[in-house]
NUFIVEX-606217 format. One line per field, with one value per residue: residue number from 1; x, y, z of N, C-alpha, C, O in turn. Coordinates in pm, 1 decimal. Atoms other than C-alpha are relative to their C-alpha. Example, Ala and Ser with C-alpha at 12.3 -4.5 7.8 and 13.67 -1.06 7.14 Angstrom:
REM residues 2
num (1	2)
n_px (89.0	-82.0)
n_py (-119.0	-119.0)
n_pz (0.0	-6.0)
ca_px (1230.0	1367.0)
ca_py (-450.0	-106.0)
ca_pz (780.0	714.0)
c_px (90.0	-77.0)
c_py (120.0	109.0)
c_pz (0.0	73.0)
o_px (193.6	-26.1)
o_py (118.1	219.8)
o_pz (66.5	89.9)
END
This chain:
REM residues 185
num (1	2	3	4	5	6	7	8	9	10	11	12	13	14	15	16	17	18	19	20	21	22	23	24	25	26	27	28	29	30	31	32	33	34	35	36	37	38	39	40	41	42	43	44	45	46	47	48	49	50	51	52	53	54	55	56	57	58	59	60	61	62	63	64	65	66	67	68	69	70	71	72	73	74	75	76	77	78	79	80	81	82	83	84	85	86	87	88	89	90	91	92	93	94	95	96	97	98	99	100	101	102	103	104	105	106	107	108	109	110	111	112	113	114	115	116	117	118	119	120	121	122	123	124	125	126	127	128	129	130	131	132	133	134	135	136	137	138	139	140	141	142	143	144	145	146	147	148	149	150	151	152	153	154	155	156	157	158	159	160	161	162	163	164	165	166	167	168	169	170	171	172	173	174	175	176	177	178	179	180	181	182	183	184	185)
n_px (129.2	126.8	146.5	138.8	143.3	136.3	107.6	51.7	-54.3	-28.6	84.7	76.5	-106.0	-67.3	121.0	51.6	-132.7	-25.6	72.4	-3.6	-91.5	26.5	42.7	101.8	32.6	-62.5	183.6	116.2	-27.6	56.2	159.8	-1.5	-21.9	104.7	112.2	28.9	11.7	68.4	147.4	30.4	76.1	151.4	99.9	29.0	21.1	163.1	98.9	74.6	-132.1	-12.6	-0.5	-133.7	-51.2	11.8	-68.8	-133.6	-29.5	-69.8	-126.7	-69.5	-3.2	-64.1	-156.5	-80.6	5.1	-25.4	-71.7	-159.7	-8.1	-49.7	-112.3	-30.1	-44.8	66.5	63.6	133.1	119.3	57.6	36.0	82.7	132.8	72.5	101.1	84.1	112.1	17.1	74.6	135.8	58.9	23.1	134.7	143.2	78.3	111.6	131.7	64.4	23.8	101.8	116.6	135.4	35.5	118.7	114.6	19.3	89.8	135.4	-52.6	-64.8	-86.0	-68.1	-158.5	-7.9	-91.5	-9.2	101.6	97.2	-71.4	-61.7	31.3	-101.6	-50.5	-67.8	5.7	97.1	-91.2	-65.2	100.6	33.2	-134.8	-21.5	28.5	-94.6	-51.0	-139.0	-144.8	-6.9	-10.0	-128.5	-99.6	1.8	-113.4	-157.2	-23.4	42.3	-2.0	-127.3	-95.6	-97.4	-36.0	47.6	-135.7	50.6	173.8	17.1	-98.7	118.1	119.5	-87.8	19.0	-44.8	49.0	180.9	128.9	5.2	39.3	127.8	105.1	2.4	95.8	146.6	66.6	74.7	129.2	97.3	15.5	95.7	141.1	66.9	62.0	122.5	136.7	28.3	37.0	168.0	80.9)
n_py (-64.1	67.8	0.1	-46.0	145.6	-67.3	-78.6	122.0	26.2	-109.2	-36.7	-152.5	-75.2	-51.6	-21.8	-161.7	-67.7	18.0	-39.6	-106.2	-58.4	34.8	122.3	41.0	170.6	40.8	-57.5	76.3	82.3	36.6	-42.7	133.7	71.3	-83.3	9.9	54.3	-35.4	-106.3	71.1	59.2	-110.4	-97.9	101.1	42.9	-137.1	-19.4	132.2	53.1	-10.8	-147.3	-167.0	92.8	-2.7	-146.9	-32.1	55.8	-112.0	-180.5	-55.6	16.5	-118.0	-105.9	45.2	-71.1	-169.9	-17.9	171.6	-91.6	-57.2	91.1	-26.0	124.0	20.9	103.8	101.4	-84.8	84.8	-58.7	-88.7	66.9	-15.8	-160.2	-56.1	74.7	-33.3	-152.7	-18.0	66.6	-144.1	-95.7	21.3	13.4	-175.9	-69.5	88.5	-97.8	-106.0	18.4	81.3	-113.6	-100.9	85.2	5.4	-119.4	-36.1	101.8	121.0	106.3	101.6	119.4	56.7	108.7	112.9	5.5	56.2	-20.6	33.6	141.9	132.2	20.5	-92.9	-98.1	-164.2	-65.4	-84.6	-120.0	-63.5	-108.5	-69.7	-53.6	-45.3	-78.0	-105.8	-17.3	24.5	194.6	44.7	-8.6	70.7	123.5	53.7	-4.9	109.6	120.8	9.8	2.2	67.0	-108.0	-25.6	-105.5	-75.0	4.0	-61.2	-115.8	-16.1	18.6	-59.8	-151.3	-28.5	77.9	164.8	3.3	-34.6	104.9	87.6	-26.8	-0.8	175.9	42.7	-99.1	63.8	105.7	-8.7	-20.2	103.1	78.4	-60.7	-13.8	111.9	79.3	-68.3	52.1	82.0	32.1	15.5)
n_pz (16.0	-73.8	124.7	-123.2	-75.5	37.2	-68.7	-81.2	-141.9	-54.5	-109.4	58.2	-10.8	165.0	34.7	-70.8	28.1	146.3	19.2	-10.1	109.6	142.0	71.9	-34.1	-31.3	-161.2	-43.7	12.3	-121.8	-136.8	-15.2	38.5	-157.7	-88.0	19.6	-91.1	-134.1	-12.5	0.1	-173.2	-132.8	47.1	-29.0	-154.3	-38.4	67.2	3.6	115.0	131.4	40.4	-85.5	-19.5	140.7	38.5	-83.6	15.6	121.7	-13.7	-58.1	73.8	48.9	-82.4	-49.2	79.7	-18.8	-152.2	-27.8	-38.9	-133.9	-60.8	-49.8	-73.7	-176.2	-50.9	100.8	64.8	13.7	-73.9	60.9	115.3	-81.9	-15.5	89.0	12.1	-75.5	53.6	129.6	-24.9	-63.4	100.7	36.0	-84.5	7.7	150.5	2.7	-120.5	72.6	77.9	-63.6	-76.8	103.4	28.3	-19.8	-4.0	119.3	-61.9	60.4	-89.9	84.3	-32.0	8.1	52.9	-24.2	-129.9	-70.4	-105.7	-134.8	47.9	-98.2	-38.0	-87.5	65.8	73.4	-126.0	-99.7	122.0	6.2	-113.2	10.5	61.5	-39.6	-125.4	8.9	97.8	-78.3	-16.4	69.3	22.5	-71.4	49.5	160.3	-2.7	-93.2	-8.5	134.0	55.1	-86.3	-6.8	-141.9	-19.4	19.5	170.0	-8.4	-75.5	95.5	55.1	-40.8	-72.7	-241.3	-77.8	-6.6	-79.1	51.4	118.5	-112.5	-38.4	167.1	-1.9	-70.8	17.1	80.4	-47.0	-55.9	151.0	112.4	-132.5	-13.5	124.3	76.3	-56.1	56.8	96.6	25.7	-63.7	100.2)
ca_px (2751.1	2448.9	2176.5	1833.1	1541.8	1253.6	959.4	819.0	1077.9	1135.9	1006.8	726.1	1019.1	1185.0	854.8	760.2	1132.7	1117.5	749.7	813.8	1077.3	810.4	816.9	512.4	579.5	680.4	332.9	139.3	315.3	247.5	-131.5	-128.3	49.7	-186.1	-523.6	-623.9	-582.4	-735.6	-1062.6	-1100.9	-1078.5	-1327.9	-1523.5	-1546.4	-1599.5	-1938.3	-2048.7	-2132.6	-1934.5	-2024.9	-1945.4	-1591.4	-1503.9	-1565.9	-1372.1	-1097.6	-1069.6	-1053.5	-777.7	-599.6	-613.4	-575.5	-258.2	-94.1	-172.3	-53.2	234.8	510.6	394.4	452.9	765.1	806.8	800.2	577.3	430.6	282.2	39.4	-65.7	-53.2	-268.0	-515.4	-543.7	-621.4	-840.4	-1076.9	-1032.1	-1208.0	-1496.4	-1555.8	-1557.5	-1821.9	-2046.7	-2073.0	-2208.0	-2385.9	-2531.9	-2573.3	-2738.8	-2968.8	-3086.1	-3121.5	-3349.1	-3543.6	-3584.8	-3767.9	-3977.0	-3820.3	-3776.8	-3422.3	-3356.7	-3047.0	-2955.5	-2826.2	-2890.8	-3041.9	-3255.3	-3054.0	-2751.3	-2772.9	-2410.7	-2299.6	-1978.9	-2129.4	-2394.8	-2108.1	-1926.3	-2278.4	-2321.7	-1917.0	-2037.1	-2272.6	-2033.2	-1902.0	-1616.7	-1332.6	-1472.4	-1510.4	-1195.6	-1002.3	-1201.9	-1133.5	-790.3	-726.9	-941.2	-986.2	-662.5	-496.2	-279.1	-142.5	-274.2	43.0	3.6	-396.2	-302.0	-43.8	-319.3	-605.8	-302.7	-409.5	-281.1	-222.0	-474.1	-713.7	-707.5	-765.6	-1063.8	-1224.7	-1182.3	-1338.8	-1659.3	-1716.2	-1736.4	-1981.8	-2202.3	-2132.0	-2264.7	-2582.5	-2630.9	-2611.5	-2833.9	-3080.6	-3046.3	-3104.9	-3426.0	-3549.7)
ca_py (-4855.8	-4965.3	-5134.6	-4998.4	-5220.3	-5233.2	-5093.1	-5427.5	-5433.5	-5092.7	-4930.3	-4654.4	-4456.2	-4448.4	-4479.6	-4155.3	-4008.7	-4127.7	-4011.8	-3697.3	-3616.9	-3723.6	-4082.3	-4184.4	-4587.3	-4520.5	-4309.2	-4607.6	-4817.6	-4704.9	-4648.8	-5014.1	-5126.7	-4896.1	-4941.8	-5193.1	-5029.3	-4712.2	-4900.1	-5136.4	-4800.2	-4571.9	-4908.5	-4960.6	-4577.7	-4542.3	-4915.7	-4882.8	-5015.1	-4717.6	-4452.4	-4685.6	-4676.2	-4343.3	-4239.3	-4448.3	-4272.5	-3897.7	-4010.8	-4151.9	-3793.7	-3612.4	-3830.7	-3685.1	-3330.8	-3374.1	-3681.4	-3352.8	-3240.6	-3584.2	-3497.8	-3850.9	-3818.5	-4089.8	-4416.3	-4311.1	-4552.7	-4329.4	-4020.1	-4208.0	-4302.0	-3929.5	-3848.6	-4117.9	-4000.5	-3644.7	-3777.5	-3954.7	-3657.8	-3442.5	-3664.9	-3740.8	-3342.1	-3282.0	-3587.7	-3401.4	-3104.5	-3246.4	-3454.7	-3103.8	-2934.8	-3234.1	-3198.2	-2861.4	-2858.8	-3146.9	-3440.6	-3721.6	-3878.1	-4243.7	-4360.9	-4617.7	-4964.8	-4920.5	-5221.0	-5286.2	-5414.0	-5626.7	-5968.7	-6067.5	-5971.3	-5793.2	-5577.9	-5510.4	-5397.2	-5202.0	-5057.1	-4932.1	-4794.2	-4588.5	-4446.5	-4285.4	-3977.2	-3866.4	-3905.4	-4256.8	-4376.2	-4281.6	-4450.2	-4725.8	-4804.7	-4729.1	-4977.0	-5253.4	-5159.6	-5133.2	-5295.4	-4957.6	-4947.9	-4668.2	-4461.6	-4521.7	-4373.0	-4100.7	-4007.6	-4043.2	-3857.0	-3555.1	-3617.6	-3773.2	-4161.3	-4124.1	-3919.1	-4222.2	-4480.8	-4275.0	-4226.4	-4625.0	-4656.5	-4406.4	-4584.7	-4933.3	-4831.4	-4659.0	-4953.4	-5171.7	-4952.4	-4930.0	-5290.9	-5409.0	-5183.9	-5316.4	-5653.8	-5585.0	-5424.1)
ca_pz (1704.1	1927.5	1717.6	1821.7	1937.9	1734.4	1806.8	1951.6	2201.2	2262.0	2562.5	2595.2	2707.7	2367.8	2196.8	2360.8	2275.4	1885.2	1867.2	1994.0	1692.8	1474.8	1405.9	1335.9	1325.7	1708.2	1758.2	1617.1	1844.4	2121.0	2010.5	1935.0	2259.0	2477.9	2289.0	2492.6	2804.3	2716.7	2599.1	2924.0	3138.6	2929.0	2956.6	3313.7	3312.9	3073.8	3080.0	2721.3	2388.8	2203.8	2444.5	2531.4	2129.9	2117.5	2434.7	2337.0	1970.5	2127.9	2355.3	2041.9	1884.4	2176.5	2253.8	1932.1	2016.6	2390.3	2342.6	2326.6	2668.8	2814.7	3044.8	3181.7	3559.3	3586.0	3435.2	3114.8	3090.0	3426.0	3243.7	2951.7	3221.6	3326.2	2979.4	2931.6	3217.7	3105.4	2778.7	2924.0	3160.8	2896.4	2689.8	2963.3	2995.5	2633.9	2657.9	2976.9	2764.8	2496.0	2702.1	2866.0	2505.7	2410.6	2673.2	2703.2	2342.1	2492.1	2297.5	2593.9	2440.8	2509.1	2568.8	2304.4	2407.1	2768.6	2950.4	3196.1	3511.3	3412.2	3515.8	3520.3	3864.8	3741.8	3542.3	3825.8	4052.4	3748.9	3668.0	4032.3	4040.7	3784.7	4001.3	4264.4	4270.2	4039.0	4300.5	4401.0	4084.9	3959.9	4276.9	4222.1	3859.4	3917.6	4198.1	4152.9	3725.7	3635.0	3938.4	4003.6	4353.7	4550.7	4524.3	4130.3	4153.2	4394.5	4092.5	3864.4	4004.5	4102.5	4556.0	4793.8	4855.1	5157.3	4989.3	4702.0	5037.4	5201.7	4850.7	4846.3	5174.4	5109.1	4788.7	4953.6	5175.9	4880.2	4704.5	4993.8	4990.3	4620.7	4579.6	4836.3	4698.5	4366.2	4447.3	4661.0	4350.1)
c_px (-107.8	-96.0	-108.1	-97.7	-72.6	-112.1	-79.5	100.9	68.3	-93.6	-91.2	102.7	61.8	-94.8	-37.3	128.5	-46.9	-175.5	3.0	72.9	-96.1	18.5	-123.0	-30.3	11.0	-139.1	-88.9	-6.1	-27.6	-172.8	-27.3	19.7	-112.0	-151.1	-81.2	-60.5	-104.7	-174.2	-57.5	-51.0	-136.3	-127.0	-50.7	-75.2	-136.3	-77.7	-43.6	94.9	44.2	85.4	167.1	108.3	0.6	81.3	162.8	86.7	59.9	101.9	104.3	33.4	23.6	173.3	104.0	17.7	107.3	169.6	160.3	-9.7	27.4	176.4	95.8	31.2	-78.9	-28.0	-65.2	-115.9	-95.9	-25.2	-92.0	-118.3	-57.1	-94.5	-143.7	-121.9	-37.8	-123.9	-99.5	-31.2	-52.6	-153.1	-109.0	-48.5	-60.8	-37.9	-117.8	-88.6	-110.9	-147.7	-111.4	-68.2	-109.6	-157.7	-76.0	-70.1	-81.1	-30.7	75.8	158.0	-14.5	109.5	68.4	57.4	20.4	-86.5	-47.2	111.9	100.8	-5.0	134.7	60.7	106.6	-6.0	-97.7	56.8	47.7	-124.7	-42.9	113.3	-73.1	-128.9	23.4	20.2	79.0	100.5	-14.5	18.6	129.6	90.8	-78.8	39.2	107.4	36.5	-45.6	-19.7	134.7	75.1	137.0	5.1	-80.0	81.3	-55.2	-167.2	42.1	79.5	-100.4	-94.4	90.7	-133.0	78.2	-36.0	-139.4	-75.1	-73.7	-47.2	-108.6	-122.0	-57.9	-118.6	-114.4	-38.1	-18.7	-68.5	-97.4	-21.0	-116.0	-172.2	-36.2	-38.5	-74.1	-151.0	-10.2	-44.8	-124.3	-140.2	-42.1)
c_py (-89.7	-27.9	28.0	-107.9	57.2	8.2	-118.0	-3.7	86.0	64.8	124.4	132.2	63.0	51.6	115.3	85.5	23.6	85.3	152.5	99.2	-37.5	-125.6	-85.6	-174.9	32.9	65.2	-95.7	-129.6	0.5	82.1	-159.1	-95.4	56.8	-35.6	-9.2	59.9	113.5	-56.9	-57.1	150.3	72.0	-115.4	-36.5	158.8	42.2	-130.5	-20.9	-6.3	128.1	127.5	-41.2	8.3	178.6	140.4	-28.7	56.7	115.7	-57.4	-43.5	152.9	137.9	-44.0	54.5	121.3	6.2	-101.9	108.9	84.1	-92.4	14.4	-190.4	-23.5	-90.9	-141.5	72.4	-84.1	105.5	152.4	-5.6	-30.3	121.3	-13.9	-53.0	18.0	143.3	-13.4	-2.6	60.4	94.9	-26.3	-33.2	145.3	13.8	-93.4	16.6	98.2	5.0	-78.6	162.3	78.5	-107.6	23.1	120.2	35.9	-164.1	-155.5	-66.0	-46.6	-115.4	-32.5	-124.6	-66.1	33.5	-79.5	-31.7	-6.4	-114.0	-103.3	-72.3	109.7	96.2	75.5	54.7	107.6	103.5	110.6	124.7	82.8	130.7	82.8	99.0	104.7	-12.8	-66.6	-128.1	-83.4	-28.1	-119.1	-127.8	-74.0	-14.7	-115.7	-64.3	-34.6	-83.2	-71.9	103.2	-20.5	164.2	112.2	78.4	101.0	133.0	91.6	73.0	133.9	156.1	31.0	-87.5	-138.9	-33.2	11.2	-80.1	-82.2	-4.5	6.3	-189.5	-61.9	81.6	-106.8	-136.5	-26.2	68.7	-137.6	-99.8	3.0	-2.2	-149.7	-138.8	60.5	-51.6	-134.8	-36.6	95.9	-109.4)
c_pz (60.7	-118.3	58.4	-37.5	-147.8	25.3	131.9	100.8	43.3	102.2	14.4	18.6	-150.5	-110.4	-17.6	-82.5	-136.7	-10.4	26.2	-117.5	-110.6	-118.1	20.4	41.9	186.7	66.2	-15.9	91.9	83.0	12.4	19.9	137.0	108.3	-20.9	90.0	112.7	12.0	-36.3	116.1	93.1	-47.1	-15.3	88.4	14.9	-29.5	-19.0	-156.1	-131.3	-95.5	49.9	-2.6	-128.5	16.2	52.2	-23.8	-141.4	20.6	54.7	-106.0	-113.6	106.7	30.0	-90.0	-28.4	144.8	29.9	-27.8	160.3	134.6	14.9	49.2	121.4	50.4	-108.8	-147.3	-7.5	148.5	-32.2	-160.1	86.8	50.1	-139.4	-29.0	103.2	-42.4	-125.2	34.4	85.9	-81.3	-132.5	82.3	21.3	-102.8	28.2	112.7	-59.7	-144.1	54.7	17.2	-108.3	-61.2	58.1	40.6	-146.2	-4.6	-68.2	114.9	-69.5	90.6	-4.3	-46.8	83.3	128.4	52.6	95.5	96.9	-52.5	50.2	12.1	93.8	33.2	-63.4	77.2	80.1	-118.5	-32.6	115.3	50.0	-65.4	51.0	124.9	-70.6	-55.1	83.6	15.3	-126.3	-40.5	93.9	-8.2	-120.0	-41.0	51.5	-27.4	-141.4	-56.7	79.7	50.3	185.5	63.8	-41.1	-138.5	17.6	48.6	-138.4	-116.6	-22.6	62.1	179.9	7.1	-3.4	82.8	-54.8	-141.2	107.5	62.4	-102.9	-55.9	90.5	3.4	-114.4	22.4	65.7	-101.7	-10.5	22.9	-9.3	-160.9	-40.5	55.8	-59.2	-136.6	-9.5	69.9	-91.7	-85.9)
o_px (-123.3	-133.9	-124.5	-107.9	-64.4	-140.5	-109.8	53.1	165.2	-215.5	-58.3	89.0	64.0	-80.7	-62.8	93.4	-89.3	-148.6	-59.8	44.7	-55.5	11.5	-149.1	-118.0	-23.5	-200.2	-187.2	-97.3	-70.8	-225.5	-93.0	-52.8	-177.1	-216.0	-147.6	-178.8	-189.9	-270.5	-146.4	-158.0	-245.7	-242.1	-155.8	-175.3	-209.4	-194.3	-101.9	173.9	152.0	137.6	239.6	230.3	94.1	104.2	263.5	206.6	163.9	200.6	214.8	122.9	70.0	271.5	211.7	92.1	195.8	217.1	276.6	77.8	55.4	260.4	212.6	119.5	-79.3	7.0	-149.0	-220.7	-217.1	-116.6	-108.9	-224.0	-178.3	-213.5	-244.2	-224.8	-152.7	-210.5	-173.1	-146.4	-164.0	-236.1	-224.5	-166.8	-175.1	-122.6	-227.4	-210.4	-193.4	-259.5	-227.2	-168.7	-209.0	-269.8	-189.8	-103.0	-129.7	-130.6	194.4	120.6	-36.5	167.7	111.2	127.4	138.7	-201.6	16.9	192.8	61.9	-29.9	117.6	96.2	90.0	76.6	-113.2	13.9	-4.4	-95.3	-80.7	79.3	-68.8	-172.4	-57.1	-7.8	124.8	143.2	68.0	105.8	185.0	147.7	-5.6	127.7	144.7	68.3	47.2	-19.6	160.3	166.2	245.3	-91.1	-122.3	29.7	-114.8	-143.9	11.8	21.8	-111.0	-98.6	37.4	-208.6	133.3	-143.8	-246.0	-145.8	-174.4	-169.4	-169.5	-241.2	-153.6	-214.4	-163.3	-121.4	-110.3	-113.2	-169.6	-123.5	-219.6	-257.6	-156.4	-133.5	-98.0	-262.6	-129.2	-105.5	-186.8	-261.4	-124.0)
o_py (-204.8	45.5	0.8	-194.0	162.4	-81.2	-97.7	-45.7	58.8	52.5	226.4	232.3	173.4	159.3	168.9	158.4	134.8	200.5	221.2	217.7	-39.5	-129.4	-157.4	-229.0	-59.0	20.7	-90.9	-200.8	-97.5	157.3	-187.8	-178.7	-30.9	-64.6	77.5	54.9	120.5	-23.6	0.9	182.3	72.2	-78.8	-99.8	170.7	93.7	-129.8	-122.9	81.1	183.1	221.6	27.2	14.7	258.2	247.0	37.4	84.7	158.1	-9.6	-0.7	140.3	250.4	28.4	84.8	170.6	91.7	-125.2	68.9	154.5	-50.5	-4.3	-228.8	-100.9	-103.7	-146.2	162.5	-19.5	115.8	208.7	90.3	25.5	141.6	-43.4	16.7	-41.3	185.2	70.6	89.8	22.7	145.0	55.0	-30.1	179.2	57.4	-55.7	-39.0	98.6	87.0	-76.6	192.3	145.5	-52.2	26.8	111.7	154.1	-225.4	-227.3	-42.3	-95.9	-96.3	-27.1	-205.6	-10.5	51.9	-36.8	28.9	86.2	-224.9	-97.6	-158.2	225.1	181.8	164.3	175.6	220.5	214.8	228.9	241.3	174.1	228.6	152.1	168.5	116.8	-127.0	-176.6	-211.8	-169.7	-136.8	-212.9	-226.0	-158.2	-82.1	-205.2	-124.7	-154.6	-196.3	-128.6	50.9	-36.0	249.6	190.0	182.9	219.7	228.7	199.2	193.9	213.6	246.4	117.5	-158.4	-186.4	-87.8	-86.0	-43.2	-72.8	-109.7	-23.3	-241.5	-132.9	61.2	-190.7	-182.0	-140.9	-22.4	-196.2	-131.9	-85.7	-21.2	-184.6	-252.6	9.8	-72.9	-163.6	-142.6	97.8	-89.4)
o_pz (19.9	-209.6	177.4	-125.0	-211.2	105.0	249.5	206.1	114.1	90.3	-46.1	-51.7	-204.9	-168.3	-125.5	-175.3	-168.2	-44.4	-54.3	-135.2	-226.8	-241.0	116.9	109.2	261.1	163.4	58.0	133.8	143.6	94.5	120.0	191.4	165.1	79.6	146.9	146.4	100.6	32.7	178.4	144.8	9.3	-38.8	79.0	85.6	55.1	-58.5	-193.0	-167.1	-117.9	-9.9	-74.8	-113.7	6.6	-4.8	1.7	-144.2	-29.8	-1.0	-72.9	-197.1	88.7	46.8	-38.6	-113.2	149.7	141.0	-21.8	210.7	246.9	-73.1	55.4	158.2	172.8	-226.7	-145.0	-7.8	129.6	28.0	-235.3	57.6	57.4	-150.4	-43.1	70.9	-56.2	-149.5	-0.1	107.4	-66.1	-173.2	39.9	20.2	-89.8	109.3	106.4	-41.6	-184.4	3.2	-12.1	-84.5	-108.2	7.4	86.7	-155.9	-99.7	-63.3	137.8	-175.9	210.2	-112.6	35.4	167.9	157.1	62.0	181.3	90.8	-89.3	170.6	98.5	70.0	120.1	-84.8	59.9	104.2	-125.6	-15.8	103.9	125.3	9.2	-41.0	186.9	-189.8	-58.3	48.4	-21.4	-116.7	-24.0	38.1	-20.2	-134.7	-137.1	-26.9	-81.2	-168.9	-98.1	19.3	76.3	260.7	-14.1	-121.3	-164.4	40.2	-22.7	-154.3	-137.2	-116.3	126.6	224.3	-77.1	-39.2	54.4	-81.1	-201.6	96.4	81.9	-94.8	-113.3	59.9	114.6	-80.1	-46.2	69.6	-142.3	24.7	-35.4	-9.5	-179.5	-110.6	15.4	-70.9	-159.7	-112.6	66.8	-70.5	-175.5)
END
């Protein structure tokens, strides 16, 4: 009789398997092993702790709605980064939505805990990422966030490896332009 791993040195593979039948130690596992990751991205993604906690929560509740439709034809940690943008797409829209219902009954909102211009130049650049377009963003955070190969990203973002490469090179010219302009403000 094979003895089975435990959870600590079982792989998201099994993880995924045993969670799917409904063990929850193997669900908390791999919330536990993952956390991490899913915080960092929805962090690079909204720049702000709040928004990052908050992002990183839904995909821990969406992951247990969605964690029987995980087939396994890929990384999951790359089908965990989908979701994980899915979330923080999804709250930057109502937070869109509520912005416009604010100001549409003539209450300016502020946007807590947002400051001026960061002054550590990594979060300058991360700051102005998060001013690209969806597609750039994305292949940026992927690749240079997470360290995902393009392949991995194109996977990801469901395109092509190219269309992960040109999205690369558009957003380092932006980037170029956004962050000469920021520092001749």
């Amino acid at each position: 009789m094979a003895m089975m791993l435990d959870e600590g040195e079982a792989s998201d593979a099994e993880l995924v398997g045993r969670a799917k039948g409904g063990d929850r130690g193997a669900f908390g596992k791999l919330l536990e092993r993952h956390y991490g990751f899913v915080y960092r991205a929805a962090y690079r993604w909204c720049g702000r702790k709040a928004d990052a906690e908050d992002i990183a929560q839904e995909v821990c509740v969406r992951l247990g709605r969605a964690i029987r439709d995980y087939h396994g034809k890929g990384a999951f940690t790359t089908w965990l980064y989908t979701m994980t943008l899915n979330a923080a797409r999804d709250m930057m829209r109502k937070s869109a939505r509520d912005t416009r219902k604010a100001e549409a009954y003539g209450a300016y909102a502020l946007i807590a805990g947002e400051a001026a211009e960061p002054e550590d130049p990594a979060e300058a650049l991360w700051a102005a990422v998060r001013k690209l377009t969806d597609k750039q963003r994305d292949a940026v955070l992927l690749v240079y966030g997470e360290g995902l190969s393009h392949a991995d990203a194109a996977e990801a973002m469901a395109i092509s490896e190219t269309t992960v490469s040109w999205h690369i090179h558009e957003a380092k010219k932006r980037l170029k332009t956004l962050m000469r302009s920021a520092g001749e403000v």
